[in-house]
N, CA, C and O atoms as a Maestro MAE file, in Angstrom:
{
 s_m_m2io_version
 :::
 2.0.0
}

f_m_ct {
 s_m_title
 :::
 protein
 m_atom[148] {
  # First column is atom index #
  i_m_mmod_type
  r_m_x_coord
  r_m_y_coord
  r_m_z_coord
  i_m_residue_number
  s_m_chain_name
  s_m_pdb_residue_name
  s_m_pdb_atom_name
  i_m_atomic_number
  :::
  1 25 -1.266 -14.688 -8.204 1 A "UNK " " N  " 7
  2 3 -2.455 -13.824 -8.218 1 A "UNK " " CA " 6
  3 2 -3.072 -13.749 -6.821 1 A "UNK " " C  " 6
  4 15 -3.631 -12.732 -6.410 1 A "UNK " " O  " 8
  5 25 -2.938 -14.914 -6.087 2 A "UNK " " N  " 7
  6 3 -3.462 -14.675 -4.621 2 A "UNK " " CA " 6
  7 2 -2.915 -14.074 -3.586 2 A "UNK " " C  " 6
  8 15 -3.447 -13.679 -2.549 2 A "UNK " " O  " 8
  9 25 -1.343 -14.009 -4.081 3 A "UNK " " N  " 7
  10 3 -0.887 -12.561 -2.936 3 A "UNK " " CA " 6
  11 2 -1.158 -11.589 -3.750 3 A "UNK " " C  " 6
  12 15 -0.738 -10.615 -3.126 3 A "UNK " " O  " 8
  13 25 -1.658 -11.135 -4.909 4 A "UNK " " N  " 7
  14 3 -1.698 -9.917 -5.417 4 A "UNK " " CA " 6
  15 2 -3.025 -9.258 -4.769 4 A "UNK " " C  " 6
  16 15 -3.168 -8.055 -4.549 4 A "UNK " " O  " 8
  17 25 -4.119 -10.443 -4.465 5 A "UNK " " N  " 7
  18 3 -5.349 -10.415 -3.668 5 A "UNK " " CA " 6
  19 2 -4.808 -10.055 -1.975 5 A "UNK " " C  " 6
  20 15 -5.244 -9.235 -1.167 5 A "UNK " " O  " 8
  21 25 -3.927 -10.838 -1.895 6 A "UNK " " N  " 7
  22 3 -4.070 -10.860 -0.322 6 A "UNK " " CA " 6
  23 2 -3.634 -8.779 -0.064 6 A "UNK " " C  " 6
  24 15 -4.384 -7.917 0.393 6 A "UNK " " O  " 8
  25 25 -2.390 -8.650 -0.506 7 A "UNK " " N  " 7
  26 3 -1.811 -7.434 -0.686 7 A "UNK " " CA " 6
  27 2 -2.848 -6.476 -0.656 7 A "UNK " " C  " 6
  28 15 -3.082 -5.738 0.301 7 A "UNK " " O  " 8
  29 25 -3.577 -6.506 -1.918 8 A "UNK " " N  " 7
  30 3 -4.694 -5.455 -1.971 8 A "UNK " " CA " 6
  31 2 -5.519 -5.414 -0.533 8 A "UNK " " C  " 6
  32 15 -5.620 -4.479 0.261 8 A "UNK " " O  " 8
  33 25 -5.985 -6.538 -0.482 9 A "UNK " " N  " 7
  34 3 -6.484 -6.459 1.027 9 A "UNK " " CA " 6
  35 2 -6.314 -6.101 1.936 9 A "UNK " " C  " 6
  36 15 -7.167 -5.521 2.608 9 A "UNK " " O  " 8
  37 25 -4.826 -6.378 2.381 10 A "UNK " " N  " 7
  38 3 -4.020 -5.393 3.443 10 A "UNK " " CA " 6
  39 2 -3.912 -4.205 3.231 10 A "UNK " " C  " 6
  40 15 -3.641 -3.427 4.146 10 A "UNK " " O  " 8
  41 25 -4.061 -3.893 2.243 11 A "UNK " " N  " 7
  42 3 -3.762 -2.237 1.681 11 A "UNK " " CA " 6
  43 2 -4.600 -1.746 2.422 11 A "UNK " " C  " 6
  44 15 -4.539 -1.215 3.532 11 A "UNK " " O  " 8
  45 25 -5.545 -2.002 1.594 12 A "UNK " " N  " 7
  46 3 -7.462 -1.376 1.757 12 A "UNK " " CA " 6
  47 2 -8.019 -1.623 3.329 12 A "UNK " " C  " 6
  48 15 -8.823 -0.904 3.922 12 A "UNK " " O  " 8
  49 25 -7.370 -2.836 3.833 13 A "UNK " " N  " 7
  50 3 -7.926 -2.592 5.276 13 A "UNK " " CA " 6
  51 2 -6.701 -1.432 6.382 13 A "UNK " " C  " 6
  52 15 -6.971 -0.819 7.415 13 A "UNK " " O  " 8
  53 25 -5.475 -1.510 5.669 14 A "UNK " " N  " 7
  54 3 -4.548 -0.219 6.200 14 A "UNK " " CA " 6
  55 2 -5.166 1.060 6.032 14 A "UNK " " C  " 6
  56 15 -5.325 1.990 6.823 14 A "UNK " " O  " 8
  57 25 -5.525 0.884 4.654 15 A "UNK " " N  " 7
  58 3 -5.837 2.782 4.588 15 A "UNK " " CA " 6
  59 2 -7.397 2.673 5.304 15 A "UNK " " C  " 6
  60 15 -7.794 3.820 5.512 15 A "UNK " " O  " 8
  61 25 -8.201 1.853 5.657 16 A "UNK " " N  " 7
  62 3 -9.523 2.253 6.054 16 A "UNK " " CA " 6
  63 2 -8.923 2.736 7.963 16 A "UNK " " C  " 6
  64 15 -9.762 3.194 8.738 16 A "UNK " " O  " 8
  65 25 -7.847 2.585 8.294 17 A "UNK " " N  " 7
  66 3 -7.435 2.969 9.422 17 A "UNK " " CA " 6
  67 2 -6.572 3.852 9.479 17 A "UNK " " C  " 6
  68 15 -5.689 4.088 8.655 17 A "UNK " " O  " 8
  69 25 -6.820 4.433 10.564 18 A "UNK " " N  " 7
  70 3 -6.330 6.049 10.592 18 A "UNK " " CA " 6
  71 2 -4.680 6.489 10.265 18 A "UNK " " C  " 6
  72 15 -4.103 7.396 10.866 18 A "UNK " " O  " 8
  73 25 -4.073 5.663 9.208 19 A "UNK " " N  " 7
  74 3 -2.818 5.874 8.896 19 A "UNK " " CA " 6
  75 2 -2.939 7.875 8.666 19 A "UNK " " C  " 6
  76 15 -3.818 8.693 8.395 19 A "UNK " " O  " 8
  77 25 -1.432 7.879 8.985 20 A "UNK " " N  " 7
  78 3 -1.426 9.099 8.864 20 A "UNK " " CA " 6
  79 2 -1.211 9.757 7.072 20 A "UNK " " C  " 6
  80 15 -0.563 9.035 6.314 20 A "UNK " " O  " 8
  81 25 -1.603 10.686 6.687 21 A "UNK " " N  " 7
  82 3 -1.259 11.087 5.589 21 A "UNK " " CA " 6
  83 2 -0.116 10.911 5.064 21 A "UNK " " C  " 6
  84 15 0.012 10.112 4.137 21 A "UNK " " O  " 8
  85 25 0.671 11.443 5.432 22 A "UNK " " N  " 7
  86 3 2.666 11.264 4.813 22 A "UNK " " CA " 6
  87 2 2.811 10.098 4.752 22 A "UNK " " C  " 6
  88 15 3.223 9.649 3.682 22 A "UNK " " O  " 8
  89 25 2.531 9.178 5.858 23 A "UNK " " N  " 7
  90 3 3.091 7.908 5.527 23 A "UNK " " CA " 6
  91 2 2.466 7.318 4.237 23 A "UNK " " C  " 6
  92 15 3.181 6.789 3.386 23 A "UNK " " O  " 8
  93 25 0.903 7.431 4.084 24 A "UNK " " N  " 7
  94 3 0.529 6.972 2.488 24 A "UNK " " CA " 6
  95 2 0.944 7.409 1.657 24 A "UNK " " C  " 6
  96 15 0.844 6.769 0.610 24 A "UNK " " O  " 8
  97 25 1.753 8.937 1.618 25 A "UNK " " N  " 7
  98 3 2.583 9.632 0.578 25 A "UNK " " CA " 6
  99 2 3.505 9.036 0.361 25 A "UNK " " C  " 6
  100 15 3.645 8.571 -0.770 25 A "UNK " " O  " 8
  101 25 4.327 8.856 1.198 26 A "UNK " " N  " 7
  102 3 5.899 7.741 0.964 26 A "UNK " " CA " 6
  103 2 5.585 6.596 1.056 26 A "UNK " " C  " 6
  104 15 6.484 6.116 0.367 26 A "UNK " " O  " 8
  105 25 5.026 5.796 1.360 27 A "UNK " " N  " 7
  106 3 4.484 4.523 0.558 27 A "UNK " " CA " 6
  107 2 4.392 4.468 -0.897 27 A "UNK " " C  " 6
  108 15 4.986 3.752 -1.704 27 A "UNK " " O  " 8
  109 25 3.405 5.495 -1.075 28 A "UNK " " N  " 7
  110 3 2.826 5.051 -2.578 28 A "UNK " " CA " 6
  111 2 4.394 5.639 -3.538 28 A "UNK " " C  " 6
  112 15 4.762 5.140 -4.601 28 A "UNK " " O  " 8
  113 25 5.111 6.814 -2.789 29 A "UNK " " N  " 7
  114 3 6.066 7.037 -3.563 29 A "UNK " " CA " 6
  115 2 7.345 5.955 -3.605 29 A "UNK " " C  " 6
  116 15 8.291 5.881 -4.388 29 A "UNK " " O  " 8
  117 25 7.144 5.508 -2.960 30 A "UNK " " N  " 7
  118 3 8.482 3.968 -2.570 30 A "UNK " " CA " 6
  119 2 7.635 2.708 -3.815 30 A "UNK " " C  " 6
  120 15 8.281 2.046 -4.626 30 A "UNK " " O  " 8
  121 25 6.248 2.655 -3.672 31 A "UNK " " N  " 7
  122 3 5.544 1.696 -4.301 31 A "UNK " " CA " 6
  123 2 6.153 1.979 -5.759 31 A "UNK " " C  " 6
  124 15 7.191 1.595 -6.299 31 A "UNK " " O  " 8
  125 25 5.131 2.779 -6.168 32 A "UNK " " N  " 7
  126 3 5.498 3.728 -7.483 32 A "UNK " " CA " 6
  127 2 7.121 3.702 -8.095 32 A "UNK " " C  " 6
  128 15 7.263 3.490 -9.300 32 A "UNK " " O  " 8
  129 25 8.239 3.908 -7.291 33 A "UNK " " N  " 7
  130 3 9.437 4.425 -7.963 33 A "UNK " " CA " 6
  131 2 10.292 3.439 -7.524 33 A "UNK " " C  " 6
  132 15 11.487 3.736 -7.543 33 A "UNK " " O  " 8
  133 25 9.937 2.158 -7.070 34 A "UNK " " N  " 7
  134 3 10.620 0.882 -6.719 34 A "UNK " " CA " 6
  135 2 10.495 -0.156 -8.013 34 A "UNK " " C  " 6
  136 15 9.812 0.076 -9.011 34 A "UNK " " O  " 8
  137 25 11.101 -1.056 -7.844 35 A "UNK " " N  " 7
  138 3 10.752 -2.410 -8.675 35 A "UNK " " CA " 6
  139 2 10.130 -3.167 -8.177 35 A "UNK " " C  " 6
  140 15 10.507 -4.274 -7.790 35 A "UNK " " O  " 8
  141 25 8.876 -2.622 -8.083 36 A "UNK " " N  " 7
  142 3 8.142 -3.683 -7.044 36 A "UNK " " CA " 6
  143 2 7.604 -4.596 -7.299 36 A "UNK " " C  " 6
  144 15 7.385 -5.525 -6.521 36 A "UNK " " O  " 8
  145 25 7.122 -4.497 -8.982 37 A "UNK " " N  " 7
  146 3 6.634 -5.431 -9.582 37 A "UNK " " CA " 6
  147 2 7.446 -5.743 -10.470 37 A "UNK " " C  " 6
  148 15 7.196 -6.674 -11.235 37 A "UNK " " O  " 8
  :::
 }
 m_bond[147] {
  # First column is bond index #
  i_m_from
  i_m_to
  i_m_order
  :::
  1 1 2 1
  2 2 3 1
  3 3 4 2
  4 3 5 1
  5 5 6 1
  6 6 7 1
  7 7 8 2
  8 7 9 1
  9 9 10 1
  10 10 11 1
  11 11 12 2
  12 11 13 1
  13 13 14 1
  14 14 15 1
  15 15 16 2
  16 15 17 1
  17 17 18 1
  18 18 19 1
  19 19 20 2
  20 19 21 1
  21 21 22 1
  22 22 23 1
  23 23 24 2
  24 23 25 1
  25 25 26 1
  26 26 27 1
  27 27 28 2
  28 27 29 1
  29 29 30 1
  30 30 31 1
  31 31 32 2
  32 31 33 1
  33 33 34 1
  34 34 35 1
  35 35 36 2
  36 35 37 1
  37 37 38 1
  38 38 39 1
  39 39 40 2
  40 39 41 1
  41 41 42 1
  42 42 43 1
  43 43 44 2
  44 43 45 1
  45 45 46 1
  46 46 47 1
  47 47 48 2
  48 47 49 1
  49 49 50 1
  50 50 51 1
  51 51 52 2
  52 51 53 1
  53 53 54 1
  54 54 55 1
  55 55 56 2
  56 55 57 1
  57 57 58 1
  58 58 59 1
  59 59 60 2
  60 59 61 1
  61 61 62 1
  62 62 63 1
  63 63 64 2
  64 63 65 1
  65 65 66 1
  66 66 67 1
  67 67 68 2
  68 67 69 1
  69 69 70 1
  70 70 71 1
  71 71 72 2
  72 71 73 1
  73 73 74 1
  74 74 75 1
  75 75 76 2
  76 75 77 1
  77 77 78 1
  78 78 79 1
  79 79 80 2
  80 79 81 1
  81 81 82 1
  82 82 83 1
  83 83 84 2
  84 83 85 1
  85 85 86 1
  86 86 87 1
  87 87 88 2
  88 87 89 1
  89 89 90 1
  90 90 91 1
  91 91 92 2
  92 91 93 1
  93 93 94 1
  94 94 95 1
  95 95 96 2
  96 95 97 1
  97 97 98 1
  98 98 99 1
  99 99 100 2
  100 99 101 1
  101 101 102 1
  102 102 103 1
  103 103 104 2
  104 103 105 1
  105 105 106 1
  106 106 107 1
  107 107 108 2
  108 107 109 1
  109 109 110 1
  110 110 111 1
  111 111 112 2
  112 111 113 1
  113 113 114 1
  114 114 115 1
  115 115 116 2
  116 115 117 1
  117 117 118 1
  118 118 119 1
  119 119 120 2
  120 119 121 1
  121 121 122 1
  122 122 123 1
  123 123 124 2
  124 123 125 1
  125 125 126 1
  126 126 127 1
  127 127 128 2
  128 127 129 1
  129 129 130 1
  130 130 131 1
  131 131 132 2
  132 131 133 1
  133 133 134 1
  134 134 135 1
  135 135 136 2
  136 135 137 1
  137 137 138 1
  138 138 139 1
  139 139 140 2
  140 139 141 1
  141 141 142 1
  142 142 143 1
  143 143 144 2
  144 143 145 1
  145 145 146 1
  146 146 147 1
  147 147 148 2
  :::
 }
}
């Protein structure tokens, strides 16, 4: 549960920085359509 914390964290402090759009598109689509969990 505490990397599930840490993760979120990195997320949320990634997207509060100027990532570019597409790349959060193919992320979340790699996230989403992987076995990630």
């Amino acid at each position: 549960m505490d990397n599930l914390l840490i993760f979120v964290c990195v997320f949320y402090v990634a997207m509060k920085h100027c990532i570019r759009w597409d790349f959060r598109l193919k992320f979340m689509d790699f996230w989403t359509s992987s076995d990630f969990w």
